[in-house]
DRENDO-1510 file (C-alpha; in Angstrom, 1 decimal, always signed):
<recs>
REC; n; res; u; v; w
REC; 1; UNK; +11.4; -9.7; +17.5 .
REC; 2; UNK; +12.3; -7.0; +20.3 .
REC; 3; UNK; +15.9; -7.8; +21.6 .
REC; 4; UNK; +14.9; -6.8; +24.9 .
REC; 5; UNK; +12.6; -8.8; +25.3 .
REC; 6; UNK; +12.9; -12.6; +26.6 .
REC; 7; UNK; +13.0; -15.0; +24.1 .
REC; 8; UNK; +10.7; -18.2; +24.4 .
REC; 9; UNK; +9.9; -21.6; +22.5 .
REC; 10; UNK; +6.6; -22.2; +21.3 .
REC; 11; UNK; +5.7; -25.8; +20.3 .
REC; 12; UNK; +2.6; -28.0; +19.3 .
REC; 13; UNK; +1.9; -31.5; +19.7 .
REC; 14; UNK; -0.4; -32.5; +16.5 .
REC; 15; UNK; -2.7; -34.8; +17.3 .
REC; 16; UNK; -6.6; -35.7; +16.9 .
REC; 17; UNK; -9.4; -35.2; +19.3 .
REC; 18; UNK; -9.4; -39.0; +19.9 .
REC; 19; UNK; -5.7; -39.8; +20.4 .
REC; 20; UNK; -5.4; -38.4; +23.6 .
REC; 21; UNK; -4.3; -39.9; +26.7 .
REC; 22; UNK; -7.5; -39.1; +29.2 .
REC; 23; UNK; -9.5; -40.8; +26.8 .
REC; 24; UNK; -7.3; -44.3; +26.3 .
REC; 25; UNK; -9.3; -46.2; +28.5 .
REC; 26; UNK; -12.3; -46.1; +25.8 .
REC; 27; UNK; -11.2; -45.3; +22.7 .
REC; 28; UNK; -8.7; -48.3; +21.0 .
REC; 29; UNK; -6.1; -47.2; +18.7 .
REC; 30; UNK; -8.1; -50.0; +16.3 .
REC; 31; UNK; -10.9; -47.6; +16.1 .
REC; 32; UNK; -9.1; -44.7; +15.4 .
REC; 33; UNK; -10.0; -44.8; +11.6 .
REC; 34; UNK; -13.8; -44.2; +12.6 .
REC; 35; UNK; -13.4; -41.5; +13.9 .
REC; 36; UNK; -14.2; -38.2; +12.2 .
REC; 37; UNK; -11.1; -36.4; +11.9 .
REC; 38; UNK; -10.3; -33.1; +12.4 .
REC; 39; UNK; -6.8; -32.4; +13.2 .
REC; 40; UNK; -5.7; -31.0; +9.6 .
REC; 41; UNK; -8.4; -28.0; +10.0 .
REC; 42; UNK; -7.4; -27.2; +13.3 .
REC; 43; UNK; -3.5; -27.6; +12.9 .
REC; 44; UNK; -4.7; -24.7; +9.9 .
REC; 45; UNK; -6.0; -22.7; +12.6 .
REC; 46; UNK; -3.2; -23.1; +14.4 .
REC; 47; UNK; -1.0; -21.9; +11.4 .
REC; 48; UNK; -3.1; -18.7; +10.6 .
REC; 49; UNK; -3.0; -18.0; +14.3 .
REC; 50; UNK; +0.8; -17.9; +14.4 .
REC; 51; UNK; +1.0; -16.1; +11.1 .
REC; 52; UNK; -1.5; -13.3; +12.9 .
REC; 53; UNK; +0.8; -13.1; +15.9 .
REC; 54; UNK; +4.1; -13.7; +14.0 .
REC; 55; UNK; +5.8; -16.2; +15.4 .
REC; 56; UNK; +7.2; -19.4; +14.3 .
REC; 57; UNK; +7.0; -22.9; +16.3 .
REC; 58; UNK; +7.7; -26.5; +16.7 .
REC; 59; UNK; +5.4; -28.7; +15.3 .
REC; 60; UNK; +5.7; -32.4; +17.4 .
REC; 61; UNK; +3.5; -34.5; +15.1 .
REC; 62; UNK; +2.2; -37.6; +15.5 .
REC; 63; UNK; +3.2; -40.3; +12.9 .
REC; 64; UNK; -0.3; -41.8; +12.9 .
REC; 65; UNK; -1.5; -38.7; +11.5 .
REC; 66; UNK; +1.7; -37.8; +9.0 .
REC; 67; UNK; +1.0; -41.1; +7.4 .
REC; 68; UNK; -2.4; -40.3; +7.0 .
REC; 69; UNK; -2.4; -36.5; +6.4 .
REC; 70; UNK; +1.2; -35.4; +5.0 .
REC; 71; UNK; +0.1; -32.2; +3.2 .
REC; 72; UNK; -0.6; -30.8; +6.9 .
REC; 73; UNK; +3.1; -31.5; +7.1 .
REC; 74; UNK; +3.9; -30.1; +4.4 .
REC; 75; UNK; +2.1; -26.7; +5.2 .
REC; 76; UNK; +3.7; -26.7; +8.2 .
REC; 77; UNK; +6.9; -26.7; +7.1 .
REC; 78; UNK; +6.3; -24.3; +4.0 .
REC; 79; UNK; +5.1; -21.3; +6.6 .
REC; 80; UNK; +8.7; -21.8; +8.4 .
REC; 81; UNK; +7.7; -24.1; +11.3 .
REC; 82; UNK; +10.1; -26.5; +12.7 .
REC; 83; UNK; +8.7; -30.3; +12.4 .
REC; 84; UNK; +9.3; -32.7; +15.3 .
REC; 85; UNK; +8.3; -36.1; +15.9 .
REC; 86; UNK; +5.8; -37.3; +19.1 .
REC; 87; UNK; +5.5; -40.4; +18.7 .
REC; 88; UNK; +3.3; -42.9; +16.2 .
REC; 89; UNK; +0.9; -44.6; +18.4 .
REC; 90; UNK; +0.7; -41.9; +21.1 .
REC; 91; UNK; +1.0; -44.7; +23.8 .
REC; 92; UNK; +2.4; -44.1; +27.2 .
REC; 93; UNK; +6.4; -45.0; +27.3 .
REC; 94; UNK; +6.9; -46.4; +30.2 .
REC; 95; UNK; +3.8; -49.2; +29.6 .
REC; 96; UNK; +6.4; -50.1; +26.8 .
REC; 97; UNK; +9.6; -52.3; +26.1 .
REC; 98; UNK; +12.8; -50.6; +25.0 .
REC; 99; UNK; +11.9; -52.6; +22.0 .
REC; 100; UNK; +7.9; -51.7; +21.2 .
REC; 101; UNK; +9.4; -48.0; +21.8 .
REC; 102; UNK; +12.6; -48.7; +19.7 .
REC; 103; UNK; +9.7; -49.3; +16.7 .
REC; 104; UNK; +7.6; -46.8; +17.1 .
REC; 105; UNK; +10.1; -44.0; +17.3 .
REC; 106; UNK; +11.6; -45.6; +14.1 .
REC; 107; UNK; +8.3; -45.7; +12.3 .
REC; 108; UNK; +7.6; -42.5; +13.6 .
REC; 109; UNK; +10.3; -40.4; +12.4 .
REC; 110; UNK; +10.4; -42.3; +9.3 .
REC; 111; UNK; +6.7; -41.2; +8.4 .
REC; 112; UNK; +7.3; -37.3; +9.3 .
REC; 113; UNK; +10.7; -36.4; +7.5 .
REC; 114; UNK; +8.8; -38.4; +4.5 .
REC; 115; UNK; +5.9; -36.2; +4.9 .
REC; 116; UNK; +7.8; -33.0; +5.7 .
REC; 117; UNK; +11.0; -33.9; +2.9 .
REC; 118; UNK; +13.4; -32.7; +5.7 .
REC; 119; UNK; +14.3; -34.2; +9.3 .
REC; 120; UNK; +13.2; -34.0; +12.1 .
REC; 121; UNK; +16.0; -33.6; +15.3 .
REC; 122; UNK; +13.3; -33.4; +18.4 .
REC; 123; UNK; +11.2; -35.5; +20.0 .
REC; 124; UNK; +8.5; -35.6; +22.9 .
REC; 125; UNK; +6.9; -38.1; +24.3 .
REC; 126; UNK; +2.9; -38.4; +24.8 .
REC; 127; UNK; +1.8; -37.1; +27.9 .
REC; 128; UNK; +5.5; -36.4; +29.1 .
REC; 129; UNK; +6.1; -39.9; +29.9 .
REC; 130; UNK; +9.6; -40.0; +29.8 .
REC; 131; UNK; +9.5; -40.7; +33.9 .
REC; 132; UNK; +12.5; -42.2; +36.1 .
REC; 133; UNK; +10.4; -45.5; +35.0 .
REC; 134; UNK; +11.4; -44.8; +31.3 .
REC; 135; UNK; +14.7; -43.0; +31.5 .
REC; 136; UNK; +16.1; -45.7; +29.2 .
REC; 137; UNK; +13.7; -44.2; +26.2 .
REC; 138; UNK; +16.9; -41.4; +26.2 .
REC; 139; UNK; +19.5; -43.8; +24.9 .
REC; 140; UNK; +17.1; -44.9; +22.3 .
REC; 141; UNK; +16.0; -41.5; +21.0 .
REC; 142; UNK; +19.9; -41.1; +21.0 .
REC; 143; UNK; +20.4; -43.6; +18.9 .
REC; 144; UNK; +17.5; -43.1; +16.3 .
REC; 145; UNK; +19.6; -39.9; +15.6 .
REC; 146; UNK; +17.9; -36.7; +17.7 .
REC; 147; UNK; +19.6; -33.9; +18.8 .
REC; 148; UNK; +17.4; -32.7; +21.4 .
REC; 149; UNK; +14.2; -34.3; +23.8 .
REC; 150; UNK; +10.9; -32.1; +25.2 .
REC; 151; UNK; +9.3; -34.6; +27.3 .
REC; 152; UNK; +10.8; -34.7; +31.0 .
REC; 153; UNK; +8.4; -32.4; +33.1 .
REC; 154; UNK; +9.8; -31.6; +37.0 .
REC; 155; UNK; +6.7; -31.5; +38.3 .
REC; 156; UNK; +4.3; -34.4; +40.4 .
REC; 157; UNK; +1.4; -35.3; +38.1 .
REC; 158; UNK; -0.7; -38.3; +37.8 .
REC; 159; UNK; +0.3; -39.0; +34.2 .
REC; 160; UNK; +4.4; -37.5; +34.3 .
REC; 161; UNK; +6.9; -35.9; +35.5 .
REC; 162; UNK; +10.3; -36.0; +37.5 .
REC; 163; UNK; +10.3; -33.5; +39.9 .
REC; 164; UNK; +13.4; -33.2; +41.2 .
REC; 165; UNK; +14.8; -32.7; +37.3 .
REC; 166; UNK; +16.8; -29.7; +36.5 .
REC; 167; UNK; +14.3; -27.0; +35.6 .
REC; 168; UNK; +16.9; -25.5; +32.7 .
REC; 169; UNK; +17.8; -27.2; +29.5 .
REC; 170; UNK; +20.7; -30.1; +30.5 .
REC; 171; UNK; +22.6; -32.7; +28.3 .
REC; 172; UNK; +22.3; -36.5; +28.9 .
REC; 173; UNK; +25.7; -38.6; +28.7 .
REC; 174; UNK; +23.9; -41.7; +26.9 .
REC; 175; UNK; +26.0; -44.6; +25.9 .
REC; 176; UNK; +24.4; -44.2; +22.0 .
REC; 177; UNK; +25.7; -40.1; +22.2 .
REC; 178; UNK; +24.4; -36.9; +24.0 .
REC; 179; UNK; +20.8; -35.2; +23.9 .
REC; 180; UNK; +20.0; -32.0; +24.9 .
REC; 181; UNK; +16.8; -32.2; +27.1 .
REC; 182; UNK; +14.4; -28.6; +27.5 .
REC; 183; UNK; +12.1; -29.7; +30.2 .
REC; 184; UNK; +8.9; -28.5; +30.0 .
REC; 185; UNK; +8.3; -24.7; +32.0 .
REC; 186; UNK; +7.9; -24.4; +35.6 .
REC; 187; UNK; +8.3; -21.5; +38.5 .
REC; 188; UNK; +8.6; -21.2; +42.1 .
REC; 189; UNK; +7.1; -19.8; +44.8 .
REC; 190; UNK; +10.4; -19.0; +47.1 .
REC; 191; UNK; +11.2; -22.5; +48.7 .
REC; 192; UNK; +7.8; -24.6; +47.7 .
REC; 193; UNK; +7.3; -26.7; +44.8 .
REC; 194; UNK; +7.4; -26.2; +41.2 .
REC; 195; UNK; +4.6; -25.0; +39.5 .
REC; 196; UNK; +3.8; -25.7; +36.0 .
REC; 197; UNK; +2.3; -22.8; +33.7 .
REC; 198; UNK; +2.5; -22.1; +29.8 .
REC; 199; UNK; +0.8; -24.6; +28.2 .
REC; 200; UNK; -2.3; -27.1; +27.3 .
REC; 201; UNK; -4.6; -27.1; +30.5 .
REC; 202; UNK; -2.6; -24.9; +32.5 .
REC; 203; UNK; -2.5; -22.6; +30.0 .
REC; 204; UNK; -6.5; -22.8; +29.2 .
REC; 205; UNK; -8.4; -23.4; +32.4 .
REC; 206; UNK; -6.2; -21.2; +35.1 .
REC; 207; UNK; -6.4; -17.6; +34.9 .
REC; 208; UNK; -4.5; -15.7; +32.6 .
REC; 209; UNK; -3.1; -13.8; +35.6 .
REC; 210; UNK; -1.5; -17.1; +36.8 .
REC; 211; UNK; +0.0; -17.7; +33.3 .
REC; 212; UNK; +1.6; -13.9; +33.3 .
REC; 213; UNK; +2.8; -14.4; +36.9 .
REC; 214; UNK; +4.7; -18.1; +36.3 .
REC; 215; UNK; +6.0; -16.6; +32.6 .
REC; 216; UNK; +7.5; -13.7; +34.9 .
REC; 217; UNK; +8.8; -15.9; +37.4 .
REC; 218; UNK; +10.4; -18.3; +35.3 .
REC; 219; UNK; +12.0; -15.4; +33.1 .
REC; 220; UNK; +13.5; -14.0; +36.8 .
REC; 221; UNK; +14.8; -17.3; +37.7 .
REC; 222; UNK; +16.4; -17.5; +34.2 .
REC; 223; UNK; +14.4; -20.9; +33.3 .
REC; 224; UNK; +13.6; -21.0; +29.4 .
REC; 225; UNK; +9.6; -20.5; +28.5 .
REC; 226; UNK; +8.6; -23.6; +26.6 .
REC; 227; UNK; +4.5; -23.0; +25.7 .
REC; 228; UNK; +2.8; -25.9; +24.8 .
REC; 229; UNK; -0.3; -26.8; +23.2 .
REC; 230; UNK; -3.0; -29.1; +21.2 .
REC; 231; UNK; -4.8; -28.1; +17.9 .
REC; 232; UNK; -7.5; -29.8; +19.3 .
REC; 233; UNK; -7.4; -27.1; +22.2 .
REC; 234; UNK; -8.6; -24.6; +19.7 .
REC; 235; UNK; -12.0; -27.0; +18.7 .
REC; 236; UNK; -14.8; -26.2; +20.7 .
REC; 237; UNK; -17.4; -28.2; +18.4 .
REC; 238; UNK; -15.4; -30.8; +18.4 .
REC; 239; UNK; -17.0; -34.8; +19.2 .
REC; 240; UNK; -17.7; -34.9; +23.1 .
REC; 241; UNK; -16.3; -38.2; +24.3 .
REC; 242; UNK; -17.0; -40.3; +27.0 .
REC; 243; UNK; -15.1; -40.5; +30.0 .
REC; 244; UNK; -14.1; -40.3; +33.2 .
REC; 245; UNK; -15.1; -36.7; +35.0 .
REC; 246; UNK; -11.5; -35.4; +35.6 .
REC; 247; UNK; -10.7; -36.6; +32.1 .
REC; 248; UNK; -13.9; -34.3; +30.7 .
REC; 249; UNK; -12.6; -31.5; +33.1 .
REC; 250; UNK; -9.2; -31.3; +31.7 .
REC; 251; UNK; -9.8; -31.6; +27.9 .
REC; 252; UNK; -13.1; -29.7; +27.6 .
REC; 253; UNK; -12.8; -26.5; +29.7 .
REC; 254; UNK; -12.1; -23.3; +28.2 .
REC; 255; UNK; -12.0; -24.5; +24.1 .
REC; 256; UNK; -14.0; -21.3; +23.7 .
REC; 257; UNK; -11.3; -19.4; +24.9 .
REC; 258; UNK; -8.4; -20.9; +24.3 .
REC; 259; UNK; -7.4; -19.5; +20.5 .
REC; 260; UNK; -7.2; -15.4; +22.7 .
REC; 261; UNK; -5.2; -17.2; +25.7 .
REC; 262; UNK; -3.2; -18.1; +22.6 .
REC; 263; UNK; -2.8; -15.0; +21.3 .
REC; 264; UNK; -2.2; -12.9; +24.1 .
REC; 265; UNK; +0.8; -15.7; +25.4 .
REC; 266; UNK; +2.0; -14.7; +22.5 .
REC; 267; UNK; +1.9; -11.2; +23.5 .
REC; 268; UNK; +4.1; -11.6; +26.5 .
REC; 269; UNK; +7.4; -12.6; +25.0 .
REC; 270; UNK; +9.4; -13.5; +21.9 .
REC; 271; UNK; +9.0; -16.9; +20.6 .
REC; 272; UNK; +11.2; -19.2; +18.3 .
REC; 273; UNK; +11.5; -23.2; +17.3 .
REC; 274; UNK; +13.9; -25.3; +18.7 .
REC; 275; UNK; +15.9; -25.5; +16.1 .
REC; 276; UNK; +16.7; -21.8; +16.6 .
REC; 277; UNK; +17.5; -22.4; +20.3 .
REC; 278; UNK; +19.5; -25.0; +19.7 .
REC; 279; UNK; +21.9; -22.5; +18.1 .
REC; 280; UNK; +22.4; -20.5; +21.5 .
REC; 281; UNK; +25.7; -21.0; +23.0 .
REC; 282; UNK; +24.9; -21.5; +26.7 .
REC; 283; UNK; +22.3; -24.5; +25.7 .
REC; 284; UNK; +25.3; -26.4; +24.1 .
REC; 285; UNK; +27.1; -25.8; +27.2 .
REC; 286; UNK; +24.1; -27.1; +29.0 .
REC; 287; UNK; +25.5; -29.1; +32.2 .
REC; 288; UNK; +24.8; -33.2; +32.2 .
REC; 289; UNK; +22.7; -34.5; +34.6 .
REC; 290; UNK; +23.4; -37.6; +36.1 .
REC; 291; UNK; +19.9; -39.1; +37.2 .
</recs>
């Protein structure tokens, strides 16, 4: 690493092809079994691309597909990569109870520290849903033992976010302990809205110009770089499914492209786990929000 140089967190939520939120409406979690998989040889190319660029991540992994493929988990871990947990069933946490999500996180981080033979302190939630409707999930994740959350985004989307959330890591006073929330990247334009940039579809279908300029920005306003990403993002021959058009826009375009938009993100800054940010003093002095 170049001390100069900004320091950034680089993370992956593991997941299949099929699991993904734009294409719940038509594919059941009951026929995820039948689907071909292809997750474990595309989290690999994930791997050899960080070993290429030399830089180590956070894995968020889905506990659907640690159950089903640990030695993923396991090579994860062995190159030096943090493990994390995003959920089991990949289901949307505010169309939950406190007590459907209280089980899944369980079952969840049960299945990846088995897998991985170490624990796992993050979390983040599929498709960012940790929302003002689901602010409670914090408590829980609290209590289920993890130190630190990636799942509020401050922006307006049709999925997530909160957008009037701090834009810098904060701490969260729950009544089951404190977490350390690192919400998801964003950068402004002077007084307008936040923008998001630096990972999954922002990352693959705007221009790269767009993704240098928000990177800058953020690094200006002093707001930690949090990339983000989908080994299925790095697939192009992977199954075309069905769907609605916005849904096809958002997950197909780009998959050609995306493992050099990778690569030269990786260019622009130094990159680290969260574990190794969680060591940084001013994060542990990171002020409480009070939603």
């Amino acid at each position: 690493m170049n001390p100069k140089r900004p320091k950034g967190i680089l993370s992956v939520d593991v997941e299949d092809y099929f699991q993904v939120e734009a294409f719940a409406d038509r594919v059941s979690r009951d026929s995820w079994p039948g689907y071909p998989s292809r997750v474990e040889a595309n989290t690999m190319k994930v791997l050899d691309l960080f070993d290429e660029c030399g830089v180590k991540g956070t894995f968020f992994t889905l506990g659907w597909v640690a159950e089903r493929c640990p030695a993923i988990v396991r090579e994860i871990v062995s190159r030096g990569h943090e493990i994390a947990v995003h959920s089991y069933w990949h289901r949307l946490i505010y169309k939950l109870s406190p007590e459907e999500f209280r089980q899944d996180t369980r079952q969840a981080k049960d299945v990846v520290e088995q897998a991985a033979g170490r624990a796992a302190w993050g979390y983040r939630a599929p498709s960012y849903s940790i929302t003002r409707q689901s602010l409670w999930a914090l408590d829980i994740l609290a209590e289920c033992g993890f130190r630190y959350d990636s799942s509020i985004f401050p922006v307006r989307h049709d999925f997530y976010g909160i957008p009037d959330a701090p834009r810098a890591p904060f701490r969260l006073a729950t009544p089951s302990g404190s977490l350390l929330e690192f919400p998801i990247t964003t950068f402004r334009l002077g007084a307008g809205p936040n923008w998001p940039v630096a990972g999954g579809g922002y990352l693959r279908i705007f221009p790269f110009l767009y993704t240098r300029l928000g990177i800058g920005r953020a690094v200006q306003e002093k707001v930690p770089v949090i990339t983000y990403f989908h080994p299925w993002e790095v697939d192009p021959e992977q199954p075309r499914m069905e769907g609605r058009a916005l849904s096809q826009f958002r997950h197909y375009t780009n998959l050609n492209g995306m493992a050099g938009r990778i690569r030269q993100l990786c260019g622009l800054i130094d990159y680290e786990p969260f574990e190794a940010a969680l060591a940084n003093p001013e994060w542990n002095a990171a002020p409480v929000w009070q939603p």
